[in-house]
N, C-alpha and C positions, 0 to 999 in steps of 0.2 A: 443494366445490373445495378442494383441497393445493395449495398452496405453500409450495416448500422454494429456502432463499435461500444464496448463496455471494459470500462476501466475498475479492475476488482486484485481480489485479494486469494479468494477462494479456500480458505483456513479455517474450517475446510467447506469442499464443495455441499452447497447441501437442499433442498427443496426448494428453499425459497429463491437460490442464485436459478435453479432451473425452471420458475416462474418467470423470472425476469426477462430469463433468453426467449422465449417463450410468448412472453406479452408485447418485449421491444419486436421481434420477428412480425407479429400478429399487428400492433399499432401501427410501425415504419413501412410494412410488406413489403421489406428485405429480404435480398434474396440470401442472404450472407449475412454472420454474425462473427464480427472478429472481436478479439479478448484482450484486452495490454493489461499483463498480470504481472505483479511485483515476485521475483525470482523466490529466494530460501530465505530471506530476513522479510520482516515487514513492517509496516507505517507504527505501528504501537513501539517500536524498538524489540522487538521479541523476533527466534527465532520461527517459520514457521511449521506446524506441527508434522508434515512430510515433504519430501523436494516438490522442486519446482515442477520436475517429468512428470511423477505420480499424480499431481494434481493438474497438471495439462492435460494426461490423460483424461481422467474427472470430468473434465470440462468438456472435453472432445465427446466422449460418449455420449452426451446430456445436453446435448444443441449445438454449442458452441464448434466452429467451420477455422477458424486460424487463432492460434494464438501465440503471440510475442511478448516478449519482455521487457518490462518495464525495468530501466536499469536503476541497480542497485541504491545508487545516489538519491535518484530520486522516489522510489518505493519505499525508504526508510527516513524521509523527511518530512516537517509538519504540515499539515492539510493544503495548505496555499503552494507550496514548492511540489509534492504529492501529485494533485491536481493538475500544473502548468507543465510536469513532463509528463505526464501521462497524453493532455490534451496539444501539445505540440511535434510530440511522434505522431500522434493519429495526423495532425494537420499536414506533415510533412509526408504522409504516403500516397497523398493526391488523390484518393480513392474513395476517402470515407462523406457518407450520406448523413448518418445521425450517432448522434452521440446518445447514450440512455442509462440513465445513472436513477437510484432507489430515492426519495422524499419522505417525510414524513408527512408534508404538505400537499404532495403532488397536483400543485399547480405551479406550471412554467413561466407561466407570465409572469406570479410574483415572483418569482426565484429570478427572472433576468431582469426584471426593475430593479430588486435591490442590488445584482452584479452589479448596476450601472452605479449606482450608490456607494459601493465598495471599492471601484477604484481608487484608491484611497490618494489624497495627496502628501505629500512632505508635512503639511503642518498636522495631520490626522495621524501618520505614523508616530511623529513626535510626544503627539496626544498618547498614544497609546504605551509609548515605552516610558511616559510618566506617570502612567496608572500604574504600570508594570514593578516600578520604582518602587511605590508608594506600598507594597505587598498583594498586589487585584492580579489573580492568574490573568494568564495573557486573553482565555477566550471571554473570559467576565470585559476586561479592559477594550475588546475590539466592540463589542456592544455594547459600554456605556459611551465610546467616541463616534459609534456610529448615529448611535440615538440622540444625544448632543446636534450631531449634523444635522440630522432630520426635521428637529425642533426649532435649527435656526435657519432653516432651507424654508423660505417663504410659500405659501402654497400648500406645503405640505399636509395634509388631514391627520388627527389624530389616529383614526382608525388604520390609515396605511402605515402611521407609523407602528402602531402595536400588531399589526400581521408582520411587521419587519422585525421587532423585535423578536417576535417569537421563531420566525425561521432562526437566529441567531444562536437559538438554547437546545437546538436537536441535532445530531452530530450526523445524519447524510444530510438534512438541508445545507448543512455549513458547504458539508465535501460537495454538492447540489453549485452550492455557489461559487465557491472556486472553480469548477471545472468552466460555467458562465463566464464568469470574469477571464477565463484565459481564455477563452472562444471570444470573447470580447477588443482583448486586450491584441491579437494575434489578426482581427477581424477577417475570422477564418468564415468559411460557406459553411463549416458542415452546421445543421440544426440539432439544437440540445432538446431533448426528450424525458420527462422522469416519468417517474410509474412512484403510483402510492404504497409506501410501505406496509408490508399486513404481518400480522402477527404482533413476534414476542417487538421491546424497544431494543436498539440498539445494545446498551449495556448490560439487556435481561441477563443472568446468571443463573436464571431455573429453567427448565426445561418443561414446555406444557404436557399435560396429560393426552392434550388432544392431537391424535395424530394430524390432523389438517391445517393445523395453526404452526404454521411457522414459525424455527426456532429460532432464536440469534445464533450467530457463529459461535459469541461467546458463551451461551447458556450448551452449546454442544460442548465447546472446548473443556469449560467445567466438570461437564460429566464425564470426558474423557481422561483429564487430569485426576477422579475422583475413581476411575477403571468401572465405570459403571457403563452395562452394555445398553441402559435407554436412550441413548444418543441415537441408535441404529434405523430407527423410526424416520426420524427427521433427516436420512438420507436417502435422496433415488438411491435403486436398487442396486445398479449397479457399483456405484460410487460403496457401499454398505458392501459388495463382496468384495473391492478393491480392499479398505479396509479390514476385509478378515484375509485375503488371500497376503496383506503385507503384513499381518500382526500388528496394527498401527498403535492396537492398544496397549503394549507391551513394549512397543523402538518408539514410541511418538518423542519428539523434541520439545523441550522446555528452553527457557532464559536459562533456569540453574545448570542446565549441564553445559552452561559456558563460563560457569563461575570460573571453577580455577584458572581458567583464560584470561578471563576480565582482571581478576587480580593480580597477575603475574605483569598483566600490561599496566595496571596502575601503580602496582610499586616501581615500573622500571622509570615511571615518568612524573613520579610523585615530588620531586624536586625541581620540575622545570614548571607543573604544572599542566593544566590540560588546557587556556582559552585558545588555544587556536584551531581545539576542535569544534566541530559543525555543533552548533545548538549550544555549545558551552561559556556562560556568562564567567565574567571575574567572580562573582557570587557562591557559583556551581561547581567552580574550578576550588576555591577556597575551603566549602563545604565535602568537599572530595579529600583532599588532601587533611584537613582538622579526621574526619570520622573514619580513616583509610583503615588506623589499628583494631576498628569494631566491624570490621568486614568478614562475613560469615556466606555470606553467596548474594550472587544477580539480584536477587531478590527483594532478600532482605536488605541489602544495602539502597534499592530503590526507596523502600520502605520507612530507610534510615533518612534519605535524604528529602523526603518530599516535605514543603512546606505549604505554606498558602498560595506563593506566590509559583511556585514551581512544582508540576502537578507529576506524579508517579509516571505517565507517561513520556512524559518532554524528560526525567529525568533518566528514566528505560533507555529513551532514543540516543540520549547523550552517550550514556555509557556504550552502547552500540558502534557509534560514530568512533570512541575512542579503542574498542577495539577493534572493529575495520580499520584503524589509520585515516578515517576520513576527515579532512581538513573543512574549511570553511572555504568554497566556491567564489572566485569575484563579482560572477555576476547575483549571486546573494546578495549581493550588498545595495544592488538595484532596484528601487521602489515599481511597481506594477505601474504601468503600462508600460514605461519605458524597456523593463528585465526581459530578456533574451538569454534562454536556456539551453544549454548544447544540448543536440540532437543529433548526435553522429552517425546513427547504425538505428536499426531495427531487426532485433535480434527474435530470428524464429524457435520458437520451440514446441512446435507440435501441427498439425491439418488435417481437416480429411481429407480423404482421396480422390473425392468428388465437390471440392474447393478449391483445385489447380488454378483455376480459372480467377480466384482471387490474387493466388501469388502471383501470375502472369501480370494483373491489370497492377500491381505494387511494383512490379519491376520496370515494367514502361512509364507511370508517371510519378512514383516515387524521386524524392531530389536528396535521398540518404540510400545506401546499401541494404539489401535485404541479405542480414546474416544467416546461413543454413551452419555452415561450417566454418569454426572458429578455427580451425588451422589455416584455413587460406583470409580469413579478415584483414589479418594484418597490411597486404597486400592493397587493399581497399580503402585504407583510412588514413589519416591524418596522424600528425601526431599526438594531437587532446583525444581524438578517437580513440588511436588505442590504448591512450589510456586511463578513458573512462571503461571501456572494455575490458579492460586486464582488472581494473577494480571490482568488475561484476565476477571475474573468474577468480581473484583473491576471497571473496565475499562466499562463493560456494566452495572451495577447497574446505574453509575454515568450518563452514558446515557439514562438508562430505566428510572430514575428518573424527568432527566428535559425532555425528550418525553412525558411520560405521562402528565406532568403540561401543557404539551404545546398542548396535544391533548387531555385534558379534558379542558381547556380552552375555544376550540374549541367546547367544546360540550354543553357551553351554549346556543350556537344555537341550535334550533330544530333538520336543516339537520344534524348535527354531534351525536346524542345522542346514533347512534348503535358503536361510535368509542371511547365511554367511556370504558377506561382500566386501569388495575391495573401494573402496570410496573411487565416485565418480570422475572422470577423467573426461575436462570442459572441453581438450583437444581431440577428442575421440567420439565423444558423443554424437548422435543424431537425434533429429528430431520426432517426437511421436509421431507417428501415422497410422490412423485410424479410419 
């Protein structure tokens, strides 16, 4: 038995993720395709556009055979933390064959030369929180210290070095090499895999005319934020009646409807200040606190605060981190290869019926719990377990809460009245099965 696993986001599901399952199945001839997908928040710091169930769902219909949860902590963390918990649950379920993550390069070889390159040392990191210092966002500053290296690493060819360069300026080659670097770093068996990205770039925000060119997630999101029904295209079918069967365009989740959230948490802690949250500099903490009276929503306060050096996203994330309560982790503070990231649980949320035979082989040589039901977890873990755990069901509360206000809202209208809900309940829940 092959199994080959992908680390995603699914916000939402849409043609090109079911390319992927698709090509990795057809490349690895796996028999089995599992999923480690980031729950209701995600890596941009934003919430995402519908839970975590509905798009497990998604996934299940559309190839994908098991999928679990990537926890909270690490789903909403920058590229390199992102990556290492994603890629050390999959290491820990003793099962997994290949790893297959999107390129814009899609060549493997280069992408695990330069992992070996990236391990970065002590005097490289330093390097880089001094460019960081000097106003050079963090991803500009990790490739002008890399490039540096390269130049004074003897041997080195010019031409390898400008193919290295250039992975560094595309945002899945980056997440492409973090995932390496921790298969690296972990010196795990499974084999990493990419497939070349087609279509729209990552950041595209328009939507093609052409239905076979795939869209970005974000060129969907836009047109959904914008209530325009051309997105519908650039979903498989079924995923496109999922969407009309939940009204998604009408209850979909934004950042701003956690505005009044965000800022009820920042005035209560506008005095103590915020660095000892995840992601939060003396800088970031200071600039929080000075612009707190010009605070108008999520958004626009991201808006208010980005500067050169500190980009719209990393400051999204932040403010994320400070209204989950989440702190700064110890082993954060530990440079790659050394860092060691809890891995307590592998949290299921969804399978088909005819992939038992997956969860069986995860049960026998998994070296973490396979969570179905969180009422009896507790039972199973540790105490950093649960509670990294209860962090992941704080994380959805906080979502199931402002969801439902915003899809019973909704249901003053007549047409919405079958989509009046009580926010989900993490002790009750089950897993999709499809």
């Amino acid at each position: 038995m092959k199994i080959a696993a992908i680390i995603a986001e699914y916000n939402p599901f849409h043609k090109g993720h079911e390319f992927q399952i698709k090509e990795t199945r057809r490349i690895t001839g796996a028999d089995y395709i599992l999923i480690v997908m980031s729950g209701d928040f995600v890596q941009r710091g934003t919430p995402a556009l519908c839970n975590k169930y509905l798009r497990t769902r998604m996934a299940l219909e559309n190839g994908a055979d098991v999928v679990l949860e990537l926890p909270s902590l690490y789903a909403t963390s920058s590229a390199e933390y992102f990556a290492q918990g994603g890629v050390s649950l999959l290491d820990k379920l003793g099962v997994i064959d290949y790893l297959s993550f999107g390129s814009e390069c899609g060549d493997i070889r280069l992408i695990t030369n330069c992992a070996k390159e990236l391990l970065f040392t002590e005097q490289q990191e330093k390097q880089i929180s001094a460019l960081v210092a000097q106003g050079v966002s963090f991803p500009l500053a990790r490739q002008q210290a890399f490039l540096e290296m390269l130049h004074t690493n003897s041997g080195t060819a010019s031409s390898s070095s400008d193919d290295m360069a250039a992975l560094l300026s595309s945002p899945n080659n980056i997440l492409g090499l973090e995932y390496c670097k921790s298969l690296l770093a972990l010196n795990s068996n499974i084999q990493p895999v990419t497939i070349r990205r087609k279509g729209s770039e990552y950041h595209d925000n328009i939507l093609s005319e052409d239905n076979f060119h795939f869209a970005s997630a974000s060129a969907i999101r836009h047109a959904i934020y914008d209530k325009s029904s051309d997105y519908l295209c650039h979903l498989p079918d079924s995923v496109a009646s999922l969407f009309e069967e939940h009204k998604i365009l009408d209850t979909f989740i934004t950042e701003d409807d956690f505005s009044l959230l965000l800022y009820y948490k920042l005035l209560s802690e506008q005095k103590a200040g915020f660095t000892g949250y995840l992601d939060c500099s003396v800088e970031l903490s200071g600039k929080i606190k000075k612009y707190l009276p010009e605070y108008r929503s999520y958004s626009q306060f991201c808006d208010l605060l980005k500067s050169k050096n500190l980009t719209y996203t990393r400051i999204s994330r932040t403010l994320l981190h400070i209204l989950l309560n989440r702190k700064t982790p110890v082993s954060y503070s530990v440079p790659m290869p050394q860092r060691a990231l809890t891995i307590p649980y592998a949290r299921l949320l969804g399978f088909r019926k005819d992939a038992s035979e997956v969860l069986s082989a995860i049960k026998k040589n998994s070296s973490i719990p396979l969570i179905s039901n969180v009422a009896d977890a507790m039972t199973l873990l540790t105490e950093e377990g649960a509670d990294m755990l209860l962090q992941d069901i704080y994380a959805c509360d906080v979502y199931e809460a402002v969801s439902s206000q915003k899809v019973n809202s909704a249901s003053g209208n007549d047409n919405f009245n079958s989509l009046k809900k009580e926010p989900l309940n993490e002790y009750k829940q089950s897993p999709v099965i499809v």
